[in-house]
N, C-alpha and C positions, 0 to 999 in steps of 0.2 A: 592513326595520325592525330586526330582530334582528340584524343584522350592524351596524349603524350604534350601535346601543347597545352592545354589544361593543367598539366602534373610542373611544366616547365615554368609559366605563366606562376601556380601557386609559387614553386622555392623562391622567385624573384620578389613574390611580395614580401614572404618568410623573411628570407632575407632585408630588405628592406626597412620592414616593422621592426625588425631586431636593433638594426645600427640606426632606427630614429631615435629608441629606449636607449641605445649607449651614449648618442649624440647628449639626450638631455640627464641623463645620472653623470657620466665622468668630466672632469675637465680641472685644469693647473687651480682652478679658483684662487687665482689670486690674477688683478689688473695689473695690466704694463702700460708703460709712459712709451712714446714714440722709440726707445732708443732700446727697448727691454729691463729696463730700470727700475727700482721700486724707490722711491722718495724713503726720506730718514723718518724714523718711526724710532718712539719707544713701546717694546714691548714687556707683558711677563706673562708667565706660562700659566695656566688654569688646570689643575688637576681632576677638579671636582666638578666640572660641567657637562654634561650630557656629553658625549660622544659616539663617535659611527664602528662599523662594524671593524673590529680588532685590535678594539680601544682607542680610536684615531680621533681625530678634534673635527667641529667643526664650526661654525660661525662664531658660537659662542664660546667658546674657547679662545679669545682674543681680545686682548681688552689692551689699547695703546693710546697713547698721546701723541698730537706732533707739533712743532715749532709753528707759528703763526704764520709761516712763510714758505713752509710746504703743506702739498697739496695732501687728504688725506688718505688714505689707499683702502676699498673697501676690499676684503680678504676673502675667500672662500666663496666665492658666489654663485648660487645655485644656476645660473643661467650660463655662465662658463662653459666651453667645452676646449676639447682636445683632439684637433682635427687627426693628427699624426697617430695618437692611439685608436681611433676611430679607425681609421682606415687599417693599421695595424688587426686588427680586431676582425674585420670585416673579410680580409684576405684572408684570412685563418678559419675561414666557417666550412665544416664539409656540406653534403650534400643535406642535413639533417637538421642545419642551423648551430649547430653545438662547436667549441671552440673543440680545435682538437691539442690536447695536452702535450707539452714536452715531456721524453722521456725522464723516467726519475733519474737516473744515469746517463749522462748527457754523451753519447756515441762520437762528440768531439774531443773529448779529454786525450794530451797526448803525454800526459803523466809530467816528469821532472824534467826541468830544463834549465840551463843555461841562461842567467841574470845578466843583462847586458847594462854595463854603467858607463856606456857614450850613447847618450842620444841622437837621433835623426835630427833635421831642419823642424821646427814645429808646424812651420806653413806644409809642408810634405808632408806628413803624418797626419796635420788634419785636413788635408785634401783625400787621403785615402779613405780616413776612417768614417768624414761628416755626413756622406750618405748613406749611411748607417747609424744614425745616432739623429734621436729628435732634438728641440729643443731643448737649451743645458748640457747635451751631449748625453741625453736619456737614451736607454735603450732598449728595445722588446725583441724577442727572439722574433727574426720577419717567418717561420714556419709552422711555428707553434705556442700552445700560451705558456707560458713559465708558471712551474707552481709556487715560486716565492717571488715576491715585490721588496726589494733590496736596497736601500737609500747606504750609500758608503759615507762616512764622517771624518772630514779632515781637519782636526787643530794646526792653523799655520799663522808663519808670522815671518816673512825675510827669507826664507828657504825654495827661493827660482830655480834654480838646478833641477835639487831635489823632486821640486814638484812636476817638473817635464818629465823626469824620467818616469817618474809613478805613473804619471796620466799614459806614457805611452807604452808603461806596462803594460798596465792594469785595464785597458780596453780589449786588447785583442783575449785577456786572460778570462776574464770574466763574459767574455762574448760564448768562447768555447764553454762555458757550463751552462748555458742555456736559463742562463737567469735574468729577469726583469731588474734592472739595478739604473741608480744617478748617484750621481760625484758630487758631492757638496764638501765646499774647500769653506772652510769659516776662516776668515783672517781677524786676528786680533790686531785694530790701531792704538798709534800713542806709544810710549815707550813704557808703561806700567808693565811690573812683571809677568811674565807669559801665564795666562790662566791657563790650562788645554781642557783641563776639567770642567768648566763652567764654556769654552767653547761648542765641547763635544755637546753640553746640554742642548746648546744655541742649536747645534745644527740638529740636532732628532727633532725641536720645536718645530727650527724653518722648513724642515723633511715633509712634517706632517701638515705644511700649511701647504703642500706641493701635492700632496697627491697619500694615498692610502698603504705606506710602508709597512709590510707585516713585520721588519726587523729592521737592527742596526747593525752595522759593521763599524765599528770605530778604530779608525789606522793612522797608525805616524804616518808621514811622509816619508821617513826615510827605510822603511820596511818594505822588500818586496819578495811575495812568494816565491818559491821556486817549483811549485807541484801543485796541476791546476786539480786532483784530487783535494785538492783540500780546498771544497769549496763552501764559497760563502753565500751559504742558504741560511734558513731560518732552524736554528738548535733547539731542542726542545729542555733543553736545560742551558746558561749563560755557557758560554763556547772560550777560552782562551784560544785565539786560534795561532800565536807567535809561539811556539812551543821550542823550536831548533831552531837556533839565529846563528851563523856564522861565526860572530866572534865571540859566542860563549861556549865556543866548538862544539854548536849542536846541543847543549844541554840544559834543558832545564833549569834556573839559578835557584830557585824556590818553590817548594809545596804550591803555599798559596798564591803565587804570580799570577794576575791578570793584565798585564801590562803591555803593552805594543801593540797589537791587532787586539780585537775580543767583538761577539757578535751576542747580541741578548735580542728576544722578542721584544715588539711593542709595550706587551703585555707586561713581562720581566722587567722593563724599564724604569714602566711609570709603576711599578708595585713598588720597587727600591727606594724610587724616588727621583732616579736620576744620579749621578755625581757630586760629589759633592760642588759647591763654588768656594771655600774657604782656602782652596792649594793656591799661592801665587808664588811662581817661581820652581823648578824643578823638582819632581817626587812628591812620592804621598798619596795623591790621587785614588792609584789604581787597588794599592794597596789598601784603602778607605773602601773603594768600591769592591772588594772581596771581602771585606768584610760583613759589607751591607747586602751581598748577596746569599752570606751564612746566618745573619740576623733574619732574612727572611723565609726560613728553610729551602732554600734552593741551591744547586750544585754545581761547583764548575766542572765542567767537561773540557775534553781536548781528543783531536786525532793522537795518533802514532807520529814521535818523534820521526818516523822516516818520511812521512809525508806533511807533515803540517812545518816545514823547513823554508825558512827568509835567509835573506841579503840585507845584510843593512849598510846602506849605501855611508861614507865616512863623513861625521860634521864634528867641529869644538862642540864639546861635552860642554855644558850649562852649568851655573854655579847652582848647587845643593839648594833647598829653600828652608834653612837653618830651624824653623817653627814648623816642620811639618809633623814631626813627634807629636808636639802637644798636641795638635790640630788633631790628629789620629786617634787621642784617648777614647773619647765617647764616640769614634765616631759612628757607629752601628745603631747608638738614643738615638743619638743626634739626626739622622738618614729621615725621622716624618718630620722637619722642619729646614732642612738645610739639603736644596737640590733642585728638581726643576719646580717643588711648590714657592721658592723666591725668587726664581731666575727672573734677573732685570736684567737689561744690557739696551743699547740704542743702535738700531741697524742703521747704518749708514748709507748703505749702496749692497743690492742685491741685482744681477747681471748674468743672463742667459747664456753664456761663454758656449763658443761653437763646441768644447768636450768637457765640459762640466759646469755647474753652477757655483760661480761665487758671489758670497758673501762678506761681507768689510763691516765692522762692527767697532763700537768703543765701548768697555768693560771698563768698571771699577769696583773697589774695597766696597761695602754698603755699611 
């Protein structure tokens, strides 16, 4: 009996000692204002700065200005923590100390389903879903650790519909594959042409000032899977993952399409460089960014048309952006000076939203 208490007594300190190390390594590192708010900040992105494990930024990776009239926000701070991952972490330990792993194949998948375009009430939906979901509407598998850490990227601007119904997708869908994943919704203010290219940059920046993203998933809003096989982990080569979309009845438009969904490593990212920021206004982009992912010997991959299958929910088509040709000629040189090594933009308001994080932002021409 004395030996057994002894064996009992040590797991408790194991334990213990374990999530006081997690308590002081993890945490959001970044300060909130009373309301979950970050003050207006100009930022630009740092390529070339030291960095943490899986290429990810940290202190010094951040260099901003702000108005004489906001307060300044210090970023990344080593003393931060994350009670919600903490304790997530802690529930998870066997008798060994050791996190026990989610399966590579997640025993929840119920394969293809049925795309619903009526929404629920949003107060109901996030009544269901928010004790299940940390801060920002982040989320940890609560039985086991996930092998991929998943930041989603949304360019938005005016598109409310559309965006409920994604969110109220794309929770339950993403829960069932057992991945570590957050929503970061980037809105572009102002009435200047829609960048989505220089947003998407914004949010892999803002991702990485959250927390340790081994990938990106970058998504329209108006795209939603239909087959939760085709999920969104981390590719070992850049991923088209919009393959079969509805109104192109399921096929393929182009060879080199990267455009609608697509998932690149941390790594893959900042090697490219990023997006370009030179698209304003509809097209070009993505087809710049498959470029820049053939300039750097790297390949795009994709599932099987029978599973890698969207909805694309119905908006007015966008007017063309007339200069994106030109813009495209070099654009493969052009990838080590035009992308997240210039990214400027001025955050306006960054906001804990009970199922995702959003950010509001002002972009311009440089």
């Amino acid at each position: 009996m004395f030996c057994g208490f002894i064996r009992t007594h040590c797991y408790k300190v194991a334990i213990a000692a374990l999530a006081a190390l997690v308590f002081l390594e993890y945490g959001f590192g970044v300060f909130y204002d009373e309301r979950g708010r970050i003050n207006e900040a100009y930022f630009t992105f740092n390529l070339t700065a030291p960095r943490l494990w899986g290429g990810l930024q940290n202190s010094s990776d951040v260099s901003y200005s702000a108005t004489s009239n906001m307060t300044l926000i210090a970023l990344q701070s080593s003393n931060s923590s994350d009670p919600y991952q903490l304790d997530l972490l802690v529930d998870s330990l066997n008798f060994t100390g050791k996190p026990l792993m989610c399966p590579l194949v997640s025993p929840l998948l119920v394969g293809r389903t049925n795309v619903s375009k009526i929404a629920m009430p949003m107060e109901a939906f996030q009544e269901k879903y928010s004790p299940l979901l940390g801060p920002g509407g982040r989320y940890r598998p609560p039985d086991c650790h996930a092998h991929y850490k998943v930041a989603i990227i949304i360019p938005y601007r005016k598109r409310e519909e559309h965006l409920q119904l994604f969110i109220q997708h794309m929770h339950p869908f993403l829960q069932r594959q057992q991945i570590d994943y957050g929503i970061f919704v980037v809105e572009q203010s102002g009435d200047t042409p829609f960048n989505r290219a220089m947003l998407m940059n914004i949010g892999a920046a803002e991702a990485l000032r959250q927390d340790e993203f081994q990938c990106f998933v970058f998504h329209d809003v108006d795209l939603l899977p239909e087959d939760d096989r085709n999920t969104y982990s981390c590719p070992e080569q850049p991923r088209h993952m919009s393959v079969a979309i509805d109104v192109f009845k399921y096929r393929l438009p182009y060879e080199g399409l990267f455009g609608g969904v697509s998932a690149m490593t941390t790594e893959h990212f900042i090697k490219v460089n990023g997006f370009s920021n030179l698209f304003w206004g509809w097209g070009g982009e993505d087809d710049d960014m498959s470029s820049r992912i053939k300039y750097h010997k790297l390949i795009i991959s994709r599932y099987p048309p029978s599973t890698a299958r969207y909805t694309m929910l119905s908006h007015k088509k966008a007017r063309p952006n007339p200069n994106r040709y030109r813009v495209m000629r070099n654009g493969a040189r052009r990838s080590k000076v035009d992308g997240l090594s210039n990214l400027k933009y001025k955050r306006i308001e960054l906001e804990m939203k009970p199922l995702y994080i959003h950010i509001l932002v002002s972009i311009k021409p440089s």
